[in-house]
C-alpha positions, -999 to +999 in steps of 0.1 A: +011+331+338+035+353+331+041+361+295+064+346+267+089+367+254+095+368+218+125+383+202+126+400+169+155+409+152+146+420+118+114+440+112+101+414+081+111+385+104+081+386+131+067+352+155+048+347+127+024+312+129+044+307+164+022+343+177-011+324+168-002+295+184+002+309+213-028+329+211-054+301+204-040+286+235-043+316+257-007+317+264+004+358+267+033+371+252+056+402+250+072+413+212+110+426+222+115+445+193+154+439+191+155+457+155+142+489+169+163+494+201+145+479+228+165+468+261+174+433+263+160+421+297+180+413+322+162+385+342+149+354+323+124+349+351+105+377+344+089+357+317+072+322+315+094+312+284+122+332+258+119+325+222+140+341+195+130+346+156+156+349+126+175+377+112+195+386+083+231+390+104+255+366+120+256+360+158+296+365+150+290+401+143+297+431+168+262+443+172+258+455+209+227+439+217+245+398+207+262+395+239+237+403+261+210+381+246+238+352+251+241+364+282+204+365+288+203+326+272+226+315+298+205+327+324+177+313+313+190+277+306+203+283+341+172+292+357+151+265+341+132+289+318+123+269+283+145+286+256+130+284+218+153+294+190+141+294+147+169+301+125+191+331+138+180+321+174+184+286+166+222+300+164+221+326+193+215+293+217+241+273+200+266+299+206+251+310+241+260+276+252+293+270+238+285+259+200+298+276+174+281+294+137+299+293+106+292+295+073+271+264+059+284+246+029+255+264+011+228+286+010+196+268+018+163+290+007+131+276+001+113+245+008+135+216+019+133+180+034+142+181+070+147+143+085+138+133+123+166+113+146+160+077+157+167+088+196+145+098+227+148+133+229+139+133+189+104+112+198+098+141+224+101+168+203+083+151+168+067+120+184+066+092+152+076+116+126+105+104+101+105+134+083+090+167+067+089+197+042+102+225+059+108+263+047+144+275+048+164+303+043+200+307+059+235+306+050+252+299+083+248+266+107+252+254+142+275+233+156+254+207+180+266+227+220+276+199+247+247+185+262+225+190+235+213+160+212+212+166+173+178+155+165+172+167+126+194+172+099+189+181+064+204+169+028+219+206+031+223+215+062+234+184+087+222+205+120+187+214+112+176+212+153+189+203+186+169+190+221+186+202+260+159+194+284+130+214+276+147+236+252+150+239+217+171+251+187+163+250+153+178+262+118+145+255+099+116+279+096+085+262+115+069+297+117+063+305+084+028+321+070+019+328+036+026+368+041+057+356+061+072+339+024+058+368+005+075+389+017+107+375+022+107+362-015+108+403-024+143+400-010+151+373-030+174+393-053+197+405-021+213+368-019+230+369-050+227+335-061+227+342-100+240+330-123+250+296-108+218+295-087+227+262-064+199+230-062+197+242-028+183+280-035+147+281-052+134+308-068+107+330-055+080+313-080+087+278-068+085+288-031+054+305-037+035+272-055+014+254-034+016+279-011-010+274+014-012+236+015+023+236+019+020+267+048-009+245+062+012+213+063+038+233+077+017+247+105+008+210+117+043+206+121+048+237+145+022+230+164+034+194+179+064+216+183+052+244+200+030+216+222+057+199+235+077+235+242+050+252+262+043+220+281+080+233+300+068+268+306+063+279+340 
């Protein structure tokens, strides 16, 4: 099989849970490190499947690398190679296939209820599930591309993942590890959501309780997800 490429965009903002998934079920992959200069491939179809991790920047900003990844999303939707986005990637697909990002209403960080469409493409992706606890942390949203079917929505956020075929978009964080919230709650600070934190921003101590039940919980989640998404590769 040929592997799964997996697109990094921040250095603190690696595959995380979705890299052990994939190795417990023997599928290779290939880390693009995007964050440290490495060419965007050209050809989708040099790789069983294309999945893309968050990042701290806006798909509306003029880095050089944006358009080609659209470009490279395009191709891939074209060429019937399964497309997986979390957060930031979630966004690059949106806007790769004619959706738009803009800022959301708030800031959503930290654990968050994410609920599950009543429609078929919805049971696909999450089978009988109504609803879960997922980790969050964005400030900008999707609009839902043409084609696509919204199937998850949050209190906060009302496009929280979208289904086209056997590809995927999502705002929420499915891929998170303990280390993974660690360390992003060191970065905390760097939002600035003091004074008037919103109901929709917690702080790094209640992100951090519960921690690995909640991770573990999490985990089940992702890996119905990741089932159904790998079912597509080639």
């Amino acid at each position: 099989m040929k592997p799964v490429a997996i697109f990094r965009h921040a250095g603190h903002e690696g595959p995380g849970y979705f890299a052990t998934y994939l190795d417990e079920h023997r599928v290779p992959w290939r880390l693009v490190k995007v964050d440290a200069g490495e060419e965007i491939p050209a050809d989708p179809r040099e790789y069983s499947g294309l999945a893309f991790m968050g990042g701290p920047m806006s798909v509306n900003d003029p880095l050089p690398w944006i358009p080609r990844v659209l470009a490279l999303i395009n191709g891939a939707v074209a060429a019937d190679v399964p497309v997986l986005g979390h957060c930031l990637g979630g966004q690059l697909m949106s806007k790769a296939l004619g959706g738009t990002v803009s800022r959301n209403p708030v800031k959503e960080i930290g654990w968050g209820r994410v609920s599950i469409e009543d429609n078929e493409p919805a049971r696909r992706w999450f089978g009988a599930l109504r609803e879960f606890t997922s980790f969050h942390w964005h400030g900008e949203t999707f609009t839902i591309p043409a084609g696509a079917t919204r199937i998850a929505g949050s209190p906060y956020c009302a496009n929280q993942a979208f289904a086209l075929g056997k590809h995927l978009g999502m705002q929420c964080h499915v891929e998170m590890t303990p280390q993974l919230i660690r360390s992003w709650c060191g970065a905390w600070d760097t939002e600035r959501v003091r004074p008037r934190r919103p109901p929709s921003v917690q702080t790094p101590d209640e992100m951090q309780e519960d921690l690995e039940p909640r991770v573990a919980a999490l985990n089940a989640i992702a890996r119905r997800v990741y089932a159904r998404w790998i079912e597509g590769l080639a």
